[in-house]
KOLTOR-744308 format. One record per residue (C-alpha): residue number from 1; x, y, z. Coordinates in nm, 4 decimals. Example, Ala and Ser with C-alpha at 12.3 -4.5 7.8 and 13.67 -1.06 7.14 Angstrom:
2
{1 {1.2300 -0.4500 0.7800}}
{2 {1.3670 -0.1060 0.7140}}
END
This chain:
183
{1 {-17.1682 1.5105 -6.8691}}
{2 {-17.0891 1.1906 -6.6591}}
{3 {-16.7455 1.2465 -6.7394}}
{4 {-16.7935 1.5627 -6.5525}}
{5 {-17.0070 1.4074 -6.2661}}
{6 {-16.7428 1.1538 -6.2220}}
{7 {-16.5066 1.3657 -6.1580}}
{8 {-16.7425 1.5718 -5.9401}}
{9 {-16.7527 1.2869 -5.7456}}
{10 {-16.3911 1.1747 -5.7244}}
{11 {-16.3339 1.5409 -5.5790}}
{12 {-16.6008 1.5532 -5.3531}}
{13 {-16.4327 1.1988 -5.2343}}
{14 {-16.0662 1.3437 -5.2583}}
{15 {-16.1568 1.6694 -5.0387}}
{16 {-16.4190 1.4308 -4.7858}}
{17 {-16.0852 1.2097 -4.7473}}
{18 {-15.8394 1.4792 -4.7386}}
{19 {-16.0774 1.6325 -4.4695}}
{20 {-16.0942 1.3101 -4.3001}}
{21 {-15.7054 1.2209 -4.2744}}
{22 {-15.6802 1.6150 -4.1476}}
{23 {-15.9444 1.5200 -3.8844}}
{24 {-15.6974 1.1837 -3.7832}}
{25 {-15.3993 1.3708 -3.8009}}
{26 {-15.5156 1.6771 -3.5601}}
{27 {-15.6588 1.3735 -3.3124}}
{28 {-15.2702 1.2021 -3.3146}}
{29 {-15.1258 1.5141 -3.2847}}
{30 {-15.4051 1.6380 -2.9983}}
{31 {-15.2834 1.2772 -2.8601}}
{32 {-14.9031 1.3590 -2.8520}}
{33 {-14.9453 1.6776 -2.7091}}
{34 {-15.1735 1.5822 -2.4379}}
{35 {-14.9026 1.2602 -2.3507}}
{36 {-14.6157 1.5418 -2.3556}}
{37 {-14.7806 1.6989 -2.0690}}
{38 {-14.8886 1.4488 -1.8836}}
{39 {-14.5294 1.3071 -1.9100}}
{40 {-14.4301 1.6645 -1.8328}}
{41 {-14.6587 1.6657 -1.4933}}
{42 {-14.5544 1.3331 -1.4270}}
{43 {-14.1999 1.4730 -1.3746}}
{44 {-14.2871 1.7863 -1.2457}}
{45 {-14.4882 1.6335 -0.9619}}
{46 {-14.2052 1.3518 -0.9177}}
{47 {-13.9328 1.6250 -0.8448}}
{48 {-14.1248 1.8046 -0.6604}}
{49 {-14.1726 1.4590 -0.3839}}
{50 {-13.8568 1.4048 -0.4092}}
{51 {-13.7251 1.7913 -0.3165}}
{52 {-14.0404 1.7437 -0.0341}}
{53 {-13.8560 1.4182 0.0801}}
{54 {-13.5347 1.6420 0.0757}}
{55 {-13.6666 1.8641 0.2764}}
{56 {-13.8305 1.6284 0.5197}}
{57 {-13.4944 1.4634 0.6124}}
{58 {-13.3057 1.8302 0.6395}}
{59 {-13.6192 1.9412 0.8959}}
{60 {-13.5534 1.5714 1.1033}}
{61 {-13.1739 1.6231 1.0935}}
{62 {-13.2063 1.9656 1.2323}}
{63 {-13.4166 1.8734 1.5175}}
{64 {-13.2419 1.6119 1.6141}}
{65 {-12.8994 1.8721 1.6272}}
{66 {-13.1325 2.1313 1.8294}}
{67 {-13.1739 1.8093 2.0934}}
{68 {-12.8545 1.6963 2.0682}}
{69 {-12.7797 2.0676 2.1789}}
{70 {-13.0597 2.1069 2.4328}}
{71 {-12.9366 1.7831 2.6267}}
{72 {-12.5769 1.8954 2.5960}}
{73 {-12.6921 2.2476 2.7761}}
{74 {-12.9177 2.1093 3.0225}}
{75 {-12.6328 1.8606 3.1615}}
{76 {-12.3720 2.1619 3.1758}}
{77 {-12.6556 2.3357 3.3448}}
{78 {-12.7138 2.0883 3.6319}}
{79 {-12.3130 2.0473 3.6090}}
{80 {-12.2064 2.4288 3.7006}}
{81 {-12.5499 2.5166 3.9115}}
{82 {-12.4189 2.7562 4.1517}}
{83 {-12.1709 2.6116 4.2785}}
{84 {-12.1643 2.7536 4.6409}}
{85 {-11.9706 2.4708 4.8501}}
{86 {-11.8090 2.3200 4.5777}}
{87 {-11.4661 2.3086 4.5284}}
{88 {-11.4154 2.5296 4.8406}}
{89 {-11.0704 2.6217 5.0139}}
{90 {-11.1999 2.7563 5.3188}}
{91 {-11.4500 2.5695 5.5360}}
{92 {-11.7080 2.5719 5.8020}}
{93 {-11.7956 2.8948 5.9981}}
{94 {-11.5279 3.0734 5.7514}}
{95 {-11.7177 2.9538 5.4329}}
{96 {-12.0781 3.1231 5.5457}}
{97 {-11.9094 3.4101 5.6731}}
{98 {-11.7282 3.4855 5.3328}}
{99 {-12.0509 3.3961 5.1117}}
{100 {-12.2385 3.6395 5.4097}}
{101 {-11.9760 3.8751 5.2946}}
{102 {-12.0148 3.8339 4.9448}}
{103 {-12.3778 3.8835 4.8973}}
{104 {-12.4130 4.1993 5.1595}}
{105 {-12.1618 4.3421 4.9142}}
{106 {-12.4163 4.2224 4.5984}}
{107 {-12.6819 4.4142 4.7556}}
{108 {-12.4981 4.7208 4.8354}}
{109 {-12.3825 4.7024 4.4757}}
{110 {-12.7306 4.6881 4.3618}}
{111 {-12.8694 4.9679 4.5576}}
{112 {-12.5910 5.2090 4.4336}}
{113 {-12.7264 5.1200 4.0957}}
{114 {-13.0686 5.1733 4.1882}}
{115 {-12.9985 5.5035 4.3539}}
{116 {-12.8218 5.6192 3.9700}}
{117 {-13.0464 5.5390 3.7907}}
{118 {-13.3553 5.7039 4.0263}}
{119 {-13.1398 5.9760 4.0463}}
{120 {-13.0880 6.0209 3.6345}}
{121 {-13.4605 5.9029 3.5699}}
{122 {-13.5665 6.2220 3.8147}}
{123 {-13.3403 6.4995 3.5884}}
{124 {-13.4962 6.2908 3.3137}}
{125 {-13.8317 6.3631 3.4406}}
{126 {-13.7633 6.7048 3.5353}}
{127 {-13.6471 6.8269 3.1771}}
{128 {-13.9308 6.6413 3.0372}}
{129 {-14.1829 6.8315 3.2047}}
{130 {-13.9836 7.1679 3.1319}}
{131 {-14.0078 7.0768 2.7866}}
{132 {-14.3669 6.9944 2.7640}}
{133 {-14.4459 7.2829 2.9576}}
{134 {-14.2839 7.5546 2.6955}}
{135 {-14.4341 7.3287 2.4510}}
{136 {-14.7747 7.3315 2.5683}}
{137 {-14.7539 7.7743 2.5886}}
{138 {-14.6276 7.7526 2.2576}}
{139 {-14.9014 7.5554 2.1300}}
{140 {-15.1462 7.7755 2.2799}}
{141 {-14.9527 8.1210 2.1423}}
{142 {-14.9486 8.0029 1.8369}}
{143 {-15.3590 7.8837 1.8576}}
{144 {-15.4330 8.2552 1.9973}}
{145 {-15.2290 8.4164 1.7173}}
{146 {-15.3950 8.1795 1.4836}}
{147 {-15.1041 8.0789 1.3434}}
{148 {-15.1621 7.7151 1.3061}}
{149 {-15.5042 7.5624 1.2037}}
{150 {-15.7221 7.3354 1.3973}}
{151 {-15.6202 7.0270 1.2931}}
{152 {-15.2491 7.1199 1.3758}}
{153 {-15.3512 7.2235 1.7065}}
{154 {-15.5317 6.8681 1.7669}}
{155 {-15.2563 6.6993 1.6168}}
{156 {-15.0060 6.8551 1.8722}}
{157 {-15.1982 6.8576 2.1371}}
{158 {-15.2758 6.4737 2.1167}}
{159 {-14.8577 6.4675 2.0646}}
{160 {-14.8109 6.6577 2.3992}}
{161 {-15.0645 6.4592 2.6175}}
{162 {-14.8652 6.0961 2.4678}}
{163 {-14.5427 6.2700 2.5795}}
{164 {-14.7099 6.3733 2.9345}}
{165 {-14.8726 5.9789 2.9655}}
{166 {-14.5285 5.8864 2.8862}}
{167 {-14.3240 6.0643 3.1338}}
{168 {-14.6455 5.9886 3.4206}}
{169 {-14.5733 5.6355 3.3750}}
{170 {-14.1661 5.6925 3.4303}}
{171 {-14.2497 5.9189 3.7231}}
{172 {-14.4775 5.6415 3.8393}}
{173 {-14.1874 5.3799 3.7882}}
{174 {-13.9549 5.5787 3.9728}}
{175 {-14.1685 5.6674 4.2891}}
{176 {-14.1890 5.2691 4.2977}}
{177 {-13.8055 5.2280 4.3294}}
{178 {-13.7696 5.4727 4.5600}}
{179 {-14.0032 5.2912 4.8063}}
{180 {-13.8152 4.9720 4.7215}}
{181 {-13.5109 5.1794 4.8260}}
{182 {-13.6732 5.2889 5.1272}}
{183 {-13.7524 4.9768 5.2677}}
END
């Protein structure tokens, strides 16, 4: 019988100190993992400064292009201006009569343009209402025939006042050139 409690006892130590070196060894292996990603992190975090530094010197390079640009710009701007009296051939009384000349012929350009397009925004105008005329009959054959249901009438009907809002505000537009033209 102690030969059997003996070795009772030497397996109860065996399995305690097998359970024991399984408890170290999931601790140093809990340790390695646990280093692999912080060393993992570590990296992670260190590319991702240095692609943020990357970035930070590509943003400052490009600005300073865009002012590089901007200055260039702004000196060919105060350069060119205008230009009226520079680099003239005539002068004098002849030089204000020709630029005189020059800009009565700039308006009278720009009123032929502005009497086109009056002119094409009133057949625009005209058609408009032609159409949203036959439309709005239509619309109200179709709700005494009952071929379309309420909804569909609303929905139309909220399509054909847009259209006339629309072509009120061109209409307005277009009486405002004309007194422009007038005057």
């Amino acid at each position: 019988m102690k030969k059997y409690i003996i070795i009772l006892v030497s397996f109860c130590i065996m399995v305690c100190t097998s359970q024991i070196s399984l408890a170290q060894k999931e601790k140093k292996n809990k340790a390695k993992i646990e280093k692999v990603q912080k060393v993992q992190k570590d990296s992670i975090l260190k590319k991702g400064k240095a692609k943020k530094d990357k970035l930070k010197v590509k943003e400052h390079k490009q600005k300073d292009k865009i002012k590089t640009e901007k200055k260039e710009l702004e000196t060919d701007i105060e350069k060119k201006g205008h230009a009226y009296g520079k680099d003239k051939t005539i002068k004098g009384k002849e030089f204000g009569q020709e630029r005189a000349r020059q800009s009565k012929l700039f308006k009278d350009q720009k009123a032929e343009e502005l009497d086109k397009a009056v002119k094409e925004k009133d057949d625009k105008i005209k058609t408009a209402k032609e159409k949203i005329k036959k439309s709005k009959e239509k619309l109200e054959r179709n709700k005494k025939e009952k071929s379309i249901s309420d909804k569909e009438y609303i929905e139309k009907k909220a399509k054909i006042d847009r259209a006339e809002k629309s072509v009120k505000d061109l209409e307005n537009k277009v009486n405002k050139a004309k007194e422009l033209k007038s005057k």
